[in-house]
N, C-alpha and C positions, 0 to 999 in steps of 0.2 A: 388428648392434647388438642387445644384447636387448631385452624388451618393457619393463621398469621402464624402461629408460631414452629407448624410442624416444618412450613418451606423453609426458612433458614439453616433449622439442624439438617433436612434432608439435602439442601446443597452443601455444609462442610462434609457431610458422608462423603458426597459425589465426589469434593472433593478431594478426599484422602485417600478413597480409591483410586481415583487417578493418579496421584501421586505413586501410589503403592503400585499401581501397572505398571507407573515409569521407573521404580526402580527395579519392578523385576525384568523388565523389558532390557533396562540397561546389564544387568546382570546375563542375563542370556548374552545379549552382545559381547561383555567381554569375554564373556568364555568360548565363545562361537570364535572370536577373533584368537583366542589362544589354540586353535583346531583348527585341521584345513579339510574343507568338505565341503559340499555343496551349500549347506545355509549358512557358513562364512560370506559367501559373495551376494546370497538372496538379502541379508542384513544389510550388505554394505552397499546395495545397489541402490539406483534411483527411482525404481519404483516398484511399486505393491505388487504389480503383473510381472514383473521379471522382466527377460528380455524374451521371453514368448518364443521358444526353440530356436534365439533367434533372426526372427522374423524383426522385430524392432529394428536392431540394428541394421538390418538388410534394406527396410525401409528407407532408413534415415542414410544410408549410405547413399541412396538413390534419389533422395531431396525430398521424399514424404516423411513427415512426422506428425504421428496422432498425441494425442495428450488427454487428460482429463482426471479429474477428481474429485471426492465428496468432502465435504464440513458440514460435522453438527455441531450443535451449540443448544446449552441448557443455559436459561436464564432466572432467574426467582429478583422479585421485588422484595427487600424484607422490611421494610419501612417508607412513607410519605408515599406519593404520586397519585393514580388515582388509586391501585389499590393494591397488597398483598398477593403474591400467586407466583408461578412458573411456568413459563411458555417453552417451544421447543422452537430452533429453527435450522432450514438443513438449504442447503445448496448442492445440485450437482454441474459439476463444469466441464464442460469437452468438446475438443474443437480439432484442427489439422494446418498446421501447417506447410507451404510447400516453398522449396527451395529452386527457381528452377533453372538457375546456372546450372546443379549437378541433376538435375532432370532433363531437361533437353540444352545443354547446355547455351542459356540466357542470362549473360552476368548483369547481375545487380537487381535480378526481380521476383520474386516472391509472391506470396499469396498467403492470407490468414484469416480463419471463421474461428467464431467461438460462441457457443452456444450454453444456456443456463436450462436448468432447473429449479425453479424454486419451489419452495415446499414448510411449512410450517405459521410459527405468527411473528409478529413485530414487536417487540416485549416494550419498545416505544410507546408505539400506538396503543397496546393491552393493558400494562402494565403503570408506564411512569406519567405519559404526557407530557413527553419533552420532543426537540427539533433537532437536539445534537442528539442523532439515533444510537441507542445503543449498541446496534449491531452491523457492520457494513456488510453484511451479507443477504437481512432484510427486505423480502419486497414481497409485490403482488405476485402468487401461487401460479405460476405456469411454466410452459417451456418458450423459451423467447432467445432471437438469434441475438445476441449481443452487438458483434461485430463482423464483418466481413468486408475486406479490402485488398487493394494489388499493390504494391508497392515496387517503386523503380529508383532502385540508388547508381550515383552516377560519382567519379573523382574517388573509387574506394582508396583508404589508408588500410596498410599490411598491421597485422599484429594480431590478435584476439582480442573482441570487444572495441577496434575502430569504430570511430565514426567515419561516413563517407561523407565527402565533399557536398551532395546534394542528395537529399532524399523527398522523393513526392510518393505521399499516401492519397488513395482517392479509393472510395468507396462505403460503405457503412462503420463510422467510425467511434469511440468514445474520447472525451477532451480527457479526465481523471486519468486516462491509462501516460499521459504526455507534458499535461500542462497543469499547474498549479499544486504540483502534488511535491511532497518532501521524503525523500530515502527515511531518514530515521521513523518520522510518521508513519511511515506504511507498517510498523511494526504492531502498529496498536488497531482494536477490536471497533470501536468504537468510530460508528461514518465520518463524522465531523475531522479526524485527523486523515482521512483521506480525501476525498471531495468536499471542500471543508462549507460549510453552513452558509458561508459569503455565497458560494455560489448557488448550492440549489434550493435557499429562500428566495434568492434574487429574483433567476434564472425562470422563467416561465417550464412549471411540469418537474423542475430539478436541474434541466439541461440536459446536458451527453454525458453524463456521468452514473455508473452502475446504480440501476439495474439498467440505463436504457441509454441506445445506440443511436446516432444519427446518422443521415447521409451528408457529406463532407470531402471535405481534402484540405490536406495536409502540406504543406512546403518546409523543410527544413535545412538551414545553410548552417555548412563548420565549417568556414576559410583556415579556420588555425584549431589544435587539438583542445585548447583550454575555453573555448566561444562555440557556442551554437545561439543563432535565431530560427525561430521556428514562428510560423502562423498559419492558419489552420479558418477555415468558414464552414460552418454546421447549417443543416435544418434549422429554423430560428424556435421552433415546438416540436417537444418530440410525444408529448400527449401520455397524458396519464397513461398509470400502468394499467390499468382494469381496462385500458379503452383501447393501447393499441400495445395488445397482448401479447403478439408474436415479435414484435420489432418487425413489420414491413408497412405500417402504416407513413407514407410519404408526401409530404405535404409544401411543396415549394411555392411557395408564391407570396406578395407582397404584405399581405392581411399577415400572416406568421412573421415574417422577415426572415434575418439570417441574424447568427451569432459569431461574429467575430472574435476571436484569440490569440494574442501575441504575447510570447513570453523570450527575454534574453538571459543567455544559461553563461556564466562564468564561474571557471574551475580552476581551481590549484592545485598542487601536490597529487595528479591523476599519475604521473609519467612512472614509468616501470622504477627510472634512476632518481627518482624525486625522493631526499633526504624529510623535507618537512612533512606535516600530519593533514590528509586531505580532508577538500572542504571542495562548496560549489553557496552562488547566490546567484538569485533568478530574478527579476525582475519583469512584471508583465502586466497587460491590461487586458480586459473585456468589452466587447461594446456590441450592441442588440437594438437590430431596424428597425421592431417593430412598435406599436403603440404601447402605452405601458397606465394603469392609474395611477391615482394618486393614493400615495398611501394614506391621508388625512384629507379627506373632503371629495368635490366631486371632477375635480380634473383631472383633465389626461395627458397626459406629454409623450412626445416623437422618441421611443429609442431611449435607453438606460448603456449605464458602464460600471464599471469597478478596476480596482487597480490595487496589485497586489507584489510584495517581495519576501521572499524566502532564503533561510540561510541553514545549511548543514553542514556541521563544522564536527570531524573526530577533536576528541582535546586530550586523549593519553591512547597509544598505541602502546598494547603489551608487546616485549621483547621479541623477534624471531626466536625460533629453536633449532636452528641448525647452529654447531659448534664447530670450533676447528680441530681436525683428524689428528692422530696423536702422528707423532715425527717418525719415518721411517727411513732406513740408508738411501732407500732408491727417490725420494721425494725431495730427501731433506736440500736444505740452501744453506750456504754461508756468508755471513755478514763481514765484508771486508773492512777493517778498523782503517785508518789516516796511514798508519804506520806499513798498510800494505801486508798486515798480520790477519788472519783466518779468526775469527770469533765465534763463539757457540753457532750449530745450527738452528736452521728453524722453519717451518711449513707457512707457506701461507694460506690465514683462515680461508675456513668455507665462508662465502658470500650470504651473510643471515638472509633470510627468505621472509616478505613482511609478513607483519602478524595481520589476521581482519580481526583480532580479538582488541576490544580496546573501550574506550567511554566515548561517546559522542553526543551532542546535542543540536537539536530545530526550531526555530521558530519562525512563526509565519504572522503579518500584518495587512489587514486588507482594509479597504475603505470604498463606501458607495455612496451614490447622491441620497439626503434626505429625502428628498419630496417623492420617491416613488419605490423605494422600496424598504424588508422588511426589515434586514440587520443592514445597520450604516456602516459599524464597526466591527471588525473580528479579527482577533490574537489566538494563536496556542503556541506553546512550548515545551517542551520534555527533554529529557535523559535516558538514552540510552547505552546500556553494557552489555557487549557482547563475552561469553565466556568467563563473566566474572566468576563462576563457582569451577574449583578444579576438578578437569577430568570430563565437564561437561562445555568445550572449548566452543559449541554451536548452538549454545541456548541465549538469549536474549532477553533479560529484564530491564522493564522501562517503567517512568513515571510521565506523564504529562498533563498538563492543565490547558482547557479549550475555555474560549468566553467571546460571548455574542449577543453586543450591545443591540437593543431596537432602536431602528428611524425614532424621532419625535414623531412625526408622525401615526405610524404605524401605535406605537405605543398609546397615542391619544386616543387612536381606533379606539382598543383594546379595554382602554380607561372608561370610555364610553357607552361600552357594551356591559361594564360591571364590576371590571378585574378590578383589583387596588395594589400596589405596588411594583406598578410594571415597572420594568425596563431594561434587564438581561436576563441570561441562563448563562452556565457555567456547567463544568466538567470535570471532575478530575478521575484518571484512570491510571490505575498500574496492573502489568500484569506481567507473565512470565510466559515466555514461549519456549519450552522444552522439543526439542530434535531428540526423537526416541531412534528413529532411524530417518533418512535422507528423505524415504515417505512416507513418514506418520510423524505430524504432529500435536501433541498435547499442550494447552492453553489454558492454564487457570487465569481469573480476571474481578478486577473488582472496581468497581465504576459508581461517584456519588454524583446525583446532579444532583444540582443547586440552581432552586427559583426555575423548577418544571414548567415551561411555557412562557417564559420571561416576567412571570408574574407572581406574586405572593398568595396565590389562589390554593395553589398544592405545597403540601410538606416534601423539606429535602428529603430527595431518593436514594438508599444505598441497593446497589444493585451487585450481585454476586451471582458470577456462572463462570463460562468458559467454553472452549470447542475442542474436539477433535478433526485435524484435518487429514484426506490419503488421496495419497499423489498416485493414481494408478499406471 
């Protein structure tokens, strides 16, 4: 059989193995959960290492928390781009946390490094020849500090998951982990719904968005629980990946600039007692000191911007499962009629507990100056369902469609150099993320670009693979 043709069958293989893992995987689980014994809690725990005799939580009682995990991911091209084949690509991630109100007791300040591995190829770059990457885990092969910073919150609100009144970040930071990013988005494989293409075509090197860290700070105000502003100044380059390898290449001065970031967060339906279906919209801009060309010809202009709004909206929450207890003497109530007569008893219900299982949808609209950069325009949107299949209450299948108009400019370039039918790329990806346990997860995925490189140079790309991830 030749090679075009053997990668496709040999990725539904992969696939159906996987699938056939996950249900024997889920299968061990339930049966594990109907026995009580030690791999009952090794299943139902949060991570692959267990709790280490332990030791974990002994840690984390005392404000240190380690973390870290690997993702692989098999890719195959099986049609258009530049050509046929399967790449591999792996991440490992691990960093600390530290807490250190319950460390030496300093409320409100903290501390956090995280650190990569990367390892494999860019099935973008091998494989399709598109900009909306197909993997956001993708980069240049090395170990490199991502982030590291101290953070001092100040005005904290009680409850789990508050926001505090003030919070200042300073130190080695990424913008994707804060700004311009969309909850339902984060579900999907594909870079462009994370760090979305407006920014790191724009953005000189990609910007502060993974794989790579800048130095920075951060400010963030919540006067009220449903408002947060936040802005944030970065390194204005943070320099190819092959060039500053480790993340400590530091570069402040005028010739770079800086990258300014300002985004406003409004939310609804967060509050514990809140009756309607939660949502949030963001609103924010960009702006960048340094020199910038021109995308079509030979000038240059002071400093670039972008401006950008986001919406994440649930639109059906499945029912709580908590019911009400059947009626007993000792509990029971009676309903007094007009007439001052006793009428049947009766319990009052158990309080339903919300469901996170339900449909949601995102979309994001950004817009930047023609004359100097590379996408003027950029949209995506999707759907996602959490829990739609029964019995599988923590898996999450999504649809969503990414598209990234070129400057006139930029496209004239382009024109000029040979291409014939510039003028976007496009995306569409769904995929399904299976929770086999709290830290293993399996990701089957299937991704078409259309018009690879925004030009009619390359045939649409159907792209089929998927990851495994382990939270250790």
């Amino acid at each position: 059989m030749n090679q075009p043709y053997r990668t496709p069958f040999a990725l539904l293989a992969s696939v159906a193995l996987a699938m056939s893992s996950l249900q024997a995987q889920q299968q061990v689980l339930d049966q594990s959960q109907e026995e009580v014994g030690p791999l009952t809690g090794y299943l139902e725990g949060d991570h692959a290492l267990g709790d280490m005799g332990k030791m974990r939580t002994n840690l984390e009682d005392h404000g240190v928390e380690f973390f870290g995990g690997y993702t692989a991911e098999v890719w195959g091209n099986t049609t258009g781009g530049l050509k046929q084949g399967a790449v591999y690509t792996g991440l490992l991630d691990f960093g600390v946390n530290l807490d250190f109100d319950k460390l030496v007791g300093w409320k409100g300040a903290s501390f956090s490094t995280t650190w990569l591995w990367l390892s494999g190829r860019d099935a973008s770059e091998d494989l399709v020849g598109n900009f909306l990457t197909v993997s956001n885990i993708a980069g240049f092969n090395t170990l490199r500090m991502l982030e590291m910073w101290f953070q001092q919150d100040f005005w904290q609100r009680e409850g789990d998951g508050a926001l505090s009144g003030l919070s200042i970040r300073l130190g080695q930071l990424t913008a994707d982990s804060e700004f311009f990013i969309s909850d339902y988005g984060s579900t999907f494989i594909n870079g462009t719904f994370g760090w979305p293409a407006a920014a790191y075509t724009n953005i000189p090197e990609g910007g502060p968005g993974y794989p790579m860290g800048a130095p920075g700070v951060r400010v963030a105000i919540t006067p009220v629980e449903w408002f947060t502003f936040q802005s944030a100044v970065f390194e204005g380059d943070v320099f190819a990946q092959d060039v500053n390898r480790h993340g400590f290449r530091w570069r402040l001065n005028q010739k770079f600039g800086a990258l300014w970031m300002n985004e406003a967060q409004f939310r609804w339906n967060h509050a514990d007692d809140a009756t309607g279906l939660p949502g949030q919209f963001k609103l924010g801009a960009w702006f960048h000191s340094a020199d910038f060309a021109a995308s079509y010809g030979d000038n240059t202009y002071w400093g670039d911007s972008g401006y950008y709004a986001i919406v994440d909206q649930m639109l059906y929450r499945e029912p709580g499962k908590e019911a009400a207890a059947p009626i007993t003497s000792k509990d029971a109530k009676s309903v007094v009629a007009a007439d001052g007569k006793s009428t049947k008893s009766f319990k009052e219900p158990v309080k339903l507990e919300k469901s996170s299982q339900g449909l949601g949808v995102f979309g994001r609209i950004s817009f930047t100056p023609q004359d100097r950069n590379f996408v003027g325009f950029y949209f995506d949107t999707g759907l996602v369902y959490t829990g739609l299949i029964p019995g599988r209450d923590d898996d999450a299948i999504g649809v969503a469609l990414g598209f990234a108009d070129l400057t006139d400019g930029a496209g004239q370039t382009i024109y000029d150099e040979g291409s014939r039918k510039v003028g976007y790329e496009a995306v569409i990806e769904a995929t399904y993320d299976a929770q086999i346990t709290k830290w293993l997860h399996v990701q089957p995925d299937l991704q078409y670009i259309i018009r690879p490189g925004g030009t009619g140079d390359l045939g649409n790309a159907l792209v089929l693979g998927g990851r495994v991830s382990v939270t250790f």
